[in-house]
VOMI-983253 format. One record per residue: residue in three letters; x, y, z of N, C-alpha, C in turn. Coordinates in steps of 0.1 Angstrom, whole numbers, padded with zeros to 4 digits, always signed. Atoms other than C-alpha are relative to their C-alpha. Example, Ala and Ser with C-alpha at 12.3 -4.5 7.8 and 13.67 -1.06 7.14 Angstrom:
ala+0009-0012+0000+0123-0045+0078+0009+0012+0000;ser-0009-0011+0000+0137-0011+0071-0008+0011+0008;
***
This chain:
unk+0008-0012+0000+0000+0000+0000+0009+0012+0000;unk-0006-0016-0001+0012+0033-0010+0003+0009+0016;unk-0003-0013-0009+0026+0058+0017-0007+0010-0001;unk+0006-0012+0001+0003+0086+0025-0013-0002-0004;unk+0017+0002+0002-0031+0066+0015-0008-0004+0010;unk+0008+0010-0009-0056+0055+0037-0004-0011-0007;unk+0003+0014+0005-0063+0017+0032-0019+0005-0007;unk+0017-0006-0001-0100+0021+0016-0005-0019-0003;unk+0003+0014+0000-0120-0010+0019-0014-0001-0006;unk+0010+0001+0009-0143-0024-0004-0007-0011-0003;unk+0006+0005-0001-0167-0044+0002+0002-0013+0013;unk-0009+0009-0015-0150-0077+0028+0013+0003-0005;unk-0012+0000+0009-0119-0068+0009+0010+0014+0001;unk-0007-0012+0010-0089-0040+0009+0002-0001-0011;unk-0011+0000+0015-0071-0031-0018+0011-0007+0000;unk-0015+0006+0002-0039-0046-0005-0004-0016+0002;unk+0006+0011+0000-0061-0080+0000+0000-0004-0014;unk+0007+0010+0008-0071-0081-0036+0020-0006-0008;unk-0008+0002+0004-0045-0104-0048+0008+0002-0012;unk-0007-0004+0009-0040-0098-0082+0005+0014-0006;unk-0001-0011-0001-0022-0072-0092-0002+0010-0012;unk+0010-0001+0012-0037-0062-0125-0014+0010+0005;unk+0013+0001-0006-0070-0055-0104+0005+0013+0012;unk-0009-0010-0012-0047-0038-0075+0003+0012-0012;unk+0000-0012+0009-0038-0012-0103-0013+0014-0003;unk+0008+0000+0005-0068-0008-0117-0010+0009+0012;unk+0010-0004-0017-0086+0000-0078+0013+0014+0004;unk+0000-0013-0003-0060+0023-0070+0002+0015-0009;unk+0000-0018+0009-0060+0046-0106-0014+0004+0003;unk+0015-0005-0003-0102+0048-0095+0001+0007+0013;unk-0004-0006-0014-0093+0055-0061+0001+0014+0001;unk+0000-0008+0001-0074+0080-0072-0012+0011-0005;unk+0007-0004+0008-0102+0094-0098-0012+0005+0014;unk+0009-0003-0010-0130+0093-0068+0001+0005+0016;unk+0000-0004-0011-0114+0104-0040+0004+0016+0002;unk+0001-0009+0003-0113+0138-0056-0012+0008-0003;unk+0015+0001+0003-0149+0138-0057-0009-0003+0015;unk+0006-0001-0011-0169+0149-0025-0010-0008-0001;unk+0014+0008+0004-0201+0132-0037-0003+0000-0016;unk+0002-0002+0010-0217+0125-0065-0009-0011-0007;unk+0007+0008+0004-0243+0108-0085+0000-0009-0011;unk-0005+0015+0009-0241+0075-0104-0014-0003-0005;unk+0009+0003+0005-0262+0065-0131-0002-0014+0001;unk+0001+0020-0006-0277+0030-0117-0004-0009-0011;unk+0011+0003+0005-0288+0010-0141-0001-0022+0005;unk+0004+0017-0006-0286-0025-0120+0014-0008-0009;unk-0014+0013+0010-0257-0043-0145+0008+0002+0007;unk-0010+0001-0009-0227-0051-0133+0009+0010-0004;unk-0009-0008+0002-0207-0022-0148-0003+0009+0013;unk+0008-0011-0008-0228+0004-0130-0002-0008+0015;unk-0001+0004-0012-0232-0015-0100+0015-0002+0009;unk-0012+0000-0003-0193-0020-0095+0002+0014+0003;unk-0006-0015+0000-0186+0020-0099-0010+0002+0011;unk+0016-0006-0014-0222+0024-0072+0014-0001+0013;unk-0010+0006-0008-0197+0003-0049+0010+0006+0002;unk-0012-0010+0002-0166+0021-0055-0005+0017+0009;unk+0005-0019-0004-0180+0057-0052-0001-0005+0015;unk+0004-0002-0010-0202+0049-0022+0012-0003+0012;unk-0004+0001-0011-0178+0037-0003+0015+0006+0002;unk-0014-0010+0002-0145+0058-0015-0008+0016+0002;unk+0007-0011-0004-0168+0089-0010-0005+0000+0010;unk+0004+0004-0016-0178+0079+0025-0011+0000-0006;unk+0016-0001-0004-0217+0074+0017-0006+0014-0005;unk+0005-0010+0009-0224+0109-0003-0004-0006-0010;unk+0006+0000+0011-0235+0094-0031-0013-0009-0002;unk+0014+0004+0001-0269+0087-0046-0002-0006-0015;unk+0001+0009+0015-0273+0058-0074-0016+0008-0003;unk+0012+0000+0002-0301+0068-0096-0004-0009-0013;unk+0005+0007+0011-0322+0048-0120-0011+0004-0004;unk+0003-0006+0006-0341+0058-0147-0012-0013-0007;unk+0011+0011+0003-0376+0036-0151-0012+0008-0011;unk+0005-0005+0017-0394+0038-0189-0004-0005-0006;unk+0008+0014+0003-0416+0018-0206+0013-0009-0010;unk-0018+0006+0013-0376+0010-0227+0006-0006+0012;unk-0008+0005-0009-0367-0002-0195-0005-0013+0006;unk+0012+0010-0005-0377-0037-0186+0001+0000+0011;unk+0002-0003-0013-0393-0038-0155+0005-0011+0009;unk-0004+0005-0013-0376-0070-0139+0016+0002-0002;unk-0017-0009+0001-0341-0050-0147-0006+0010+0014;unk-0001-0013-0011-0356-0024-0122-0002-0010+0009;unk+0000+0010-0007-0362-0049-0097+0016-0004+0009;unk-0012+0005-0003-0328-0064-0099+0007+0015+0008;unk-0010-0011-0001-0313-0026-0096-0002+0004+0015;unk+0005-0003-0017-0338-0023-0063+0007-0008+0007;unk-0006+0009-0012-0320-0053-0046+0011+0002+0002;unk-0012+0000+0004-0285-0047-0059+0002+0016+0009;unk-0001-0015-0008-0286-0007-0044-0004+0000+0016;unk-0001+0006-0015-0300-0024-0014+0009-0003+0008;unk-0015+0011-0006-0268-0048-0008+0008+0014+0001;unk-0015-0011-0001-0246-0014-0012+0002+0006+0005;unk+0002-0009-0013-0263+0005+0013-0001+0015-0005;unk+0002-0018-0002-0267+0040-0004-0011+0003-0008;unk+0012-0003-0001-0294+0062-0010-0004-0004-0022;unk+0006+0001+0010-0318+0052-0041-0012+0004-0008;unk+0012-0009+0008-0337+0073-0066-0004-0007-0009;unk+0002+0003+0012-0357+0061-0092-0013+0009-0003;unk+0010-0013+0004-0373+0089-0117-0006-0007-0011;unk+0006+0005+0011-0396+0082-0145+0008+0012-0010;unk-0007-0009+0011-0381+0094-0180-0016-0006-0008;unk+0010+0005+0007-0405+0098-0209+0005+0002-0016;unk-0014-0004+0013-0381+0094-0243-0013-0002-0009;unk+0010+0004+0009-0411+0079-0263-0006+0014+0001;unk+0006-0012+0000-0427+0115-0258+0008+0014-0014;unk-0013-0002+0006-0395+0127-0278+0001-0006-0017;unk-0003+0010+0011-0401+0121-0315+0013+0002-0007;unk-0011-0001+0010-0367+0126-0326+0006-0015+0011;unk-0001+0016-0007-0365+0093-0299-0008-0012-0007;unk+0007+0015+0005-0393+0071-0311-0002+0002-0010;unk-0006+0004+0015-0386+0077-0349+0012-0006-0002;unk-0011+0008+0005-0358+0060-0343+0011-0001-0010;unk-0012-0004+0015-0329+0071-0363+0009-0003+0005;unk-0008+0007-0001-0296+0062-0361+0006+0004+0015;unk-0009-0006-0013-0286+0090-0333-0013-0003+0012;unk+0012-0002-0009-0317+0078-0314+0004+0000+0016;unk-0007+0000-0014-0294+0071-0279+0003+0012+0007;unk-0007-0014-0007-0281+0107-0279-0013+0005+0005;unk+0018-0008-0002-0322+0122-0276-0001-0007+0015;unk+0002+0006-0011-0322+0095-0247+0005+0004+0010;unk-0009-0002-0010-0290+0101-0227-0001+0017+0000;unk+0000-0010+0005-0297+0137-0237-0013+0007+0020;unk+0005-0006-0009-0327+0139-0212+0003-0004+0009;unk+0000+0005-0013-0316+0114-0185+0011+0007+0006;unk-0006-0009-0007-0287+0134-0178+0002+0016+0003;unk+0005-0012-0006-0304+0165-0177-0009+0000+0012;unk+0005+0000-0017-0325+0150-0149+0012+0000+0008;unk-0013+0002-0007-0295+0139-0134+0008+0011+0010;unk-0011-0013-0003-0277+0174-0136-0006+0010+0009;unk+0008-0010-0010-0307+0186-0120+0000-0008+0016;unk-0002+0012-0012-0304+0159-0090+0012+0008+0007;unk-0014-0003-0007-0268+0168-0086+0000+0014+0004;unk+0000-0012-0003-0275+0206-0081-0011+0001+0011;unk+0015-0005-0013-0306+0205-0060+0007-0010+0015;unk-0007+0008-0007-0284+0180-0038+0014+0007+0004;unk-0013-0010-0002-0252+0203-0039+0013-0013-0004;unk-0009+0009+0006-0233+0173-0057+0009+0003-0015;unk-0001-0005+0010-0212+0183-0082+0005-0005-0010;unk-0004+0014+0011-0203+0151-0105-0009-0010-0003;unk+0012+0008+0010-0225+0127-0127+0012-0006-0001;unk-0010+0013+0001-0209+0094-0128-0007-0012-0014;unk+0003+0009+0005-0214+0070-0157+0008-0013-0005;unk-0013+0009+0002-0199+0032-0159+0000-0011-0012;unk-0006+0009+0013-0190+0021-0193+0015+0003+0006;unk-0015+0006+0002-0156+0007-0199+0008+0004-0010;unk-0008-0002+0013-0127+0008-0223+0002-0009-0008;unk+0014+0007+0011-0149-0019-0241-0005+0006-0009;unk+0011-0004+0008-0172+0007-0249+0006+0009-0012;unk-0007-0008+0003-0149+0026-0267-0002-0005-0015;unk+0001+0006+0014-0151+0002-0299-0011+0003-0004;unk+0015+0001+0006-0190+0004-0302-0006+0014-0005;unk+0011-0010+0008-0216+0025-0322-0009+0003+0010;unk+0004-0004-0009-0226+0048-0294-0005+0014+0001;unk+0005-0010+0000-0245+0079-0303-0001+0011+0012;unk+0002-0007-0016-0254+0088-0264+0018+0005+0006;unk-0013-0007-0009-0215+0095-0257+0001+0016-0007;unk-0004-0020+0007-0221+0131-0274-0008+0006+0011;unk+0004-0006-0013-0247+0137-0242+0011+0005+0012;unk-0009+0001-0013-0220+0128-0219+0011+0012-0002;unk-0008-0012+0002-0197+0152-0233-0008+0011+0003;unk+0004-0013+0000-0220+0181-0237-0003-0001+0015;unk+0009-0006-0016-0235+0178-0200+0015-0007+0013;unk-0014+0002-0005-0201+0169-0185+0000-0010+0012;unk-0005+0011-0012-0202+0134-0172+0007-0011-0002;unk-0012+0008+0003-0176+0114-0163-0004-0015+0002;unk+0000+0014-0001-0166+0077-0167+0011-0010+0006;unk-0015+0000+0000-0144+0068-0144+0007-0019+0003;unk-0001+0016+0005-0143+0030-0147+0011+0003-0021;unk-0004+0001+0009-0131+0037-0182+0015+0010-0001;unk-0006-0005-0006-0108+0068-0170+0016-0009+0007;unk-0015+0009-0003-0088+0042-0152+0002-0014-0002;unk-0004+0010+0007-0087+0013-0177-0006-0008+0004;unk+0006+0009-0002-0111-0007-0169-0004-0011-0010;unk+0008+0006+0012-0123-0035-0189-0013-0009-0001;unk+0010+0000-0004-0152-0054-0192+0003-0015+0013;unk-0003+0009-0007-0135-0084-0177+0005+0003+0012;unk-0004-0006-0010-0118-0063-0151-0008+0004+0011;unk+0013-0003-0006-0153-0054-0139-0004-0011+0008;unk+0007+0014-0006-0168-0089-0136+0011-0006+0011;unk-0014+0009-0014-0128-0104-0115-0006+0009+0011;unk+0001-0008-0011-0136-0075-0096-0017-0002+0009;unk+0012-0001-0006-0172-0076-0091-0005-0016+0012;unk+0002+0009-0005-0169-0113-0083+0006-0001+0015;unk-0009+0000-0012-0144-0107-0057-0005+0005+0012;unk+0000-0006-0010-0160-0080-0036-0017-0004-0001;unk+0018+0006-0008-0197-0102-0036-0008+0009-0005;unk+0010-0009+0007-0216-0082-0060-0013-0013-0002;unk+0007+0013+0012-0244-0111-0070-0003+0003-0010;unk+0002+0002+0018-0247-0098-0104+0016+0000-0007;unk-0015-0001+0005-0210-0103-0110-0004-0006-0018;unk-0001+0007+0013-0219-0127-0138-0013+0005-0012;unk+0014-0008+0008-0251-0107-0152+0000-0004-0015;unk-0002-0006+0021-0255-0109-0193-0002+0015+0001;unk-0002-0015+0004-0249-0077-0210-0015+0004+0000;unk+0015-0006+0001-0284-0057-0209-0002+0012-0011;unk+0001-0013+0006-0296-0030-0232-0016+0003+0002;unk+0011-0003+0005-0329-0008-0234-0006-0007-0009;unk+0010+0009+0015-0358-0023-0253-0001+0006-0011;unk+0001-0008+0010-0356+0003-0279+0009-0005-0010;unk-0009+0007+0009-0325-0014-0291-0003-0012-0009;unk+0002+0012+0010-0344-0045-0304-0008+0005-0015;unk+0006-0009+0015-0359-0021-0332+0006+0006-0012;unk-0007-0008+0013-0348-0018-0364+0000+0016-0007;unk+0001-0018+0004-0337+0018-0372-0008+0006-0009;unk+0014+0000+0008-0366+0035-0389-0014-0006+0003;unk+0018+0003-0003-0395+0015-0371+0001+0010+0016;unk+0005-0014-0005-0412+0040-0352-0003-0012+0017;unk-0003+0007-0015-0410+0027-0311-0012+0003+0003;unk+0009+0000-0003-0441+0021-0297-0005-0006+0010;unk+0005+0005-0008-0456+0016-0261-0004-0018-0001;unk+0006+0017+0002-0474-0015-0273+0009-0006-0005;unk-0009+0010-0002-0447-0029-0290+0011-0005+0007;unk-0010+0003-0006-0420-0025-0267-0006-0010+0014;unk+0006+0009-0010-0446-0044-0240+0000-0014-0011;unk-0001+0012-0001-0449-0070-0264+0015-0007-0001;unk-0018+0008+0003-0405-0078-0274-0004-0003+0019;unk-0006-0001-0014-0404-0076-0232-0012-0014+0002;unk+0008+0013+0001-0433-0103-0231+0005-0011-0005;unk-0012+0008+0006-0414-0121-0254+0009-0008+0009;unk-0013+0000-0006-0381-0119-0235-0005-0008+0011;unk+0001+0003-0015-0396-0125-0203-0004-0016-0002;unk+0002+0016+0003-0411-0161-0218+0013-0008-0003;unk-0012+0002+0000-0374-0167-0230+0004-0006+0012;unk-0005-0002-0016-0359-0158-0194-0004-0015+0003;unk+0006+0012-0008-0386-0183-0179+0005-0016-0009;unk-0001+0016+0005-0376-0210-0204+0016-0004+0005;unk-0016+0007-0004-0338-0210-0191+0006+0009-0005;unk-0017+0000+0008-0318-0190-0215-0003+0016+0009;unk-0005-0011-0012-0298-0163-0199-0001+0015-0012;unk+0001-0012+0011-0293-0140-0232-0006-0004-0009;unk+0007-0002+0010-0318-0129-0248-0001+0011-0010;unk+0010-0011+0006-0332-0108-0276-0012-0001-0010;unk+0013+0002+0010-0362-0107-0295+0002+0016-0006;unk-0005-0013+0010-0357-0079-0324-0014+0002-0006;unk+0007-0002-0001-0384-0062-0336-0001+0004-0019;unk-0001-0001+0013-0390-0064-0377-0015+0006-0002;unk+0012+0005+0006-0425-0055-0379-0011-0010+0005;unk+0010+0015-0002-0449-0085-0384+0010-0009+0006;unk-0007+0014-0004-0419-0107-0379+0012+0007+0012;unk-0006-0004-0018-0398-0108-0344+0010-0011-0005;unk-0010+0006+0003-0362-0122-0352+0003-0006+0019;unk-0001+0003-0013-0354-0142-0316+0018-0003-0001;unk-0016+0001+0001-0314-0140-0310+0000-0009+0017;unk-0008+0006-0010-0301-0165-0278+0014-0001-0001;unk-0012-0003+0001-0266-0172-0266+0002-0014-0012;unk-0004+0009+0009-0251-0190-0295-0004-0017+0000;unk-0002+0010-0004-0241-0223-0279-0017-0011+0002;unk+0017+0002-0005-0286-0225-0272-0004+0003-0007;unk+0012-0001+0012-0299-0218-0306-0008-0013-0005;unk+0004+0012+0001-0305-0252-0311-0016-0003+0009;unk+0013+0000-0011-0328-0254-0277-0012+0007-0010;unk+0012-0005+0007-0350-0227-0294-0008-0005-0008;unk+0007+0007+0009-0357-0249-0322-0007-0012+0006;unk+0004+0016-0002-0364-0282-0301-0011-0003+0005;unk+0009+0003-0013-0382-0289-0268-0014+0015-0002;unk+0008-0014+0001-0397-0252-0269-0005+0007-0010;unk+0004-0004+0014-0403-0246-0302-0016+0008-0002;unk+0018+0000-0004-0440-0247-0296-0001+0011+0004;unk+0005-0008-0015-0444-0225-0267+0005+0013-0008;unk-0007-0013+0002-0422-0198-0285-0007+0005-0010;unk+0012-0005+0015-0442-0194-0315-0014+0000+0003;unk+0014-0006-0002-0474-0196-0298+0000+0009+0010;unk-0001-0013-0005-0464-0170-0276+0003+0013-0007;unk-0003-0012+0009-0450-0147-0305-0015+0004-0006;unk+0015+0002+0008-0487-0157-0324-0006+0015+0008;unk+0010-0006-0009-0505-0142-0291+0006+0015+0000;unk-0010-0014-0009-0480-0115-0285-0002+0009-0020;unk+0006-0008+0014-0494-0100-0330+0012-0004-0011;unk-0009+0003+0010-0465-0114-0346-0007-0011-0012;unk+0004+0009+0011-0471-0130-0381+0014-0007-0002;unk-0013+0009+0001-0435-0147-0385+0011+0000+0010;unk-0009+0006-0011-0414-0160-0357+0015-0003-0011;unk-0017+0009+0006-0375-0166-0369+0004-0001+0013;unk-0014+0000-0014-0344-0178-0347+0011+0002-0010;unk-0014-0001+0002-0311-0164-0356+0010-0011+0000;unk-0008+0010+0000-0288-0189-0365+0014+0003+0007;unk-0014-0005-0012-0258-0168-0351+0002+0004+0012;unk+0000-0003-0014-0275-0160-0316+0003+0010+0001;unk+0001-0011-0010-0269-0134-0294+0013+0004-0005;unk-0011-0010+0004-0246-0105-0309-0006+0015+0003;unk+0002-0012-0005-0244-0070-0296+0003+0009-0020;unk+0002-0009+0009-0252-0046-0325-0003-0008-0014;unk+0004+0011+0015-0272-0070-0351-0007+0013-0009;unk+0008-0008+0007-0293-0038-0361+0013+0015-0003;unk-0006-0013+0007-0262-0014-0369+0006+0001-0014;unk-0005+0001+0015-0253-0004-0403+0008-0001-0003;unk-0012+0009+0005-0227-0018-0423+0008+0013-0001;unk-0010-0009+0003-0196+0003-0420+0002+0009+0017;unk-0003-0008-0016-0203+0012-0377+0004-0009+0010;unk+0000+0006-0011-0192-0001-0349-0007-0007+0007;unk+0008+0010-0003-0207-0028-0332-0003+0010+0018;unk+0006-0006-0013-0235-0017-0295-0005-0007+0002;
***
C-alpha cells in the first residue's frame, strides 16, 4: 500500500487483499479518480458495470452518493427490480425517476442518433439531482470496451459533463466482472443488458405496445432458461437471437411454446437467428458494433 493513503475498503476486501495485481492497479487509478470527488451521482442501471462504480463511489466517498435509475416503458421492469436489490446490498441512498423518451419524437422515430435524444434527457435529470443535492459530478460506468462500439449517447455525456471513471482508469469489461466477483456483488456474472428500444430496427417507429410485447417475449425466453436474450423487432416478424451455444434449444423442446407465444403477443412470423446473441445486429454496415 502506497505511503500517505488511507487503506480504503471495499466491500469484505482491501485493496492490498485483492491479490492480483492487475485489479490492484486498476482499484487504485479509481481511487485516485473518486477520492477527488466529494459526492456524487451515479447513473444505476442495476448491470454489473454500474453497479461496481455504485460500490466504489459509495464507499470511497464515504456514503455521499446517490445511485439513480431511470424507469421507462424502454426499460424492462424485472431489470428495475434487480437494480432495487442490488442498491440495497450497497447501502446508499436510491432514486428512481420516470423518464418519458417515447414522448420525444426525434426518440421514437428511431434514427440512427436515437441514444443521444435519450441520454440527452436522462442526464439532464441527473444534472438537476446533482445541483438540488449540492453534488457536483455525474458518474457513468461504461468501460474501455465501450470505446469500440456504435454509441451515439457518448455526445450527451460530453456536452452535460459526465464522467466515466471505470473507463478513465482502464477498466475493462473483464476487469469489472474479476472485480465484481471478488468483492460479492451477485450480479457479477449478469448478461450484457440493453434498453428495449434497441431491439428495433432503425426506422421503425418505437411504440408503447410494442415495446410491451418484445419484453413479453423476452420475459417467456428468461422463464424457459436462456440467460441471453433478444427478440428484435421487424414489424410482423420478431427475429429471436439467444446465446449461441442454445440456438438449437429454441428450435427443439420449446419450439412450440415460443411461437405460440410470438402468435398471441401479434407477430405473423417468428425466426431464430442462426448466429445468436450478438451486440449490435441492427447497426449499419460500415459502424461499430453496441
Amino acid at each position: 500500500m502506497e505511503r500517505g493513503h488511507k487503506e480504503v475498503r471495499v466491500g469484505l476486501r482491501s485493496i492490498s487483499e485483492i491479490g492480483d495485481v492487475h485489479l490492484r492497479e486498476r482499484l487504485r487509478d479509481i481511487r485516485g479518480l473518486l477520492e477527488q470527488m466529494e459526492g456524487a451521482i451515479v447513473a444505476f442501471s442495476g448491470g454489473v458495470d454500474s453497479s461496481l462504480l455504485l460500490t466504489l463511489a459509495n464507499e470511497i466517498c464515504k456514503g455521499k452518493v446517490i445511485a439513480v435509475t431511470a424507469s421507462s416503458q424502454t426499460y424492462p421492469r424485472r431489470e428495475l427490480e434487480s437494480a432495487r436489490q442490488v442498491a440495497r446490498l450497497i447501502g446508499c441512498e436510491h432514486l428512481i425517476i420516470k423518464t418519458n423518451e417515447l414522448e420525444d419524437p426525434r426518440f421514437s422515430s428511431n434514427p440512427l442518433d436515437r441514444c443521444y435524444y435519450c441520454k440527452l434527457e436522462l442526464f439532464a435529470r441527473l444534472k438537476a439531482i446533482a445541483t438540488e443535492r449540492g453534488l457536483s459530478h455525474i458518474l457513468e460506468g461504461s468501460t474501455v470496451d465501450d470505446l469500440g462500439d456504435f454509441r451515439p449517447g457518448e455526445r450527451a455525456l460530453r456536452e452535460l459533463g459526465v464522467a466515466s471513471p471505470l473507463r478513465q482508469a482502464s477498466f475493462t469489461k473483464q476487469d469489472v466482472r474479476s472485480l465484481a466477483r471478488m468483492l460479492g456483488l451477485p450480479n457479477w456474472d449478469k448478461p450484457a443488458s440493453a434498453c428495449l428500444a434497441s431491439r428495433f430496427a432503425y426506422g421503425l417507429i418505437i411504440t408503447s405496445e410494442d415495446l410491451r410485447r418484445i419484453e413479453k417475449l423476452e420475459d417467456l425466453l428468461h422463464e424457459l432458461g436462456f440467460a441471453q436474450v433478444r427478440a428484435r423487432f421487424h414489424g410482423e416478424l420478431v427475429r429471436i437471437e439467444v446465446e449461441p451455444s442454445r440456438v438449437g434449444d429454441v428450435a427443439g423442446e420449446v419450439r412450440n411454446q415460443v411461437i405460440q407465444a410470438a402468435r398471441r403477443l401479434g407477430f405473423r412470423y417468428v425466426t431464430l437467428d442462426l448466429q445468436g446473441y450478438r451486440t449490435g445486429s441492427f447497426n449499419p454496415e460500415g459502424t461499430f458494433k453496441s
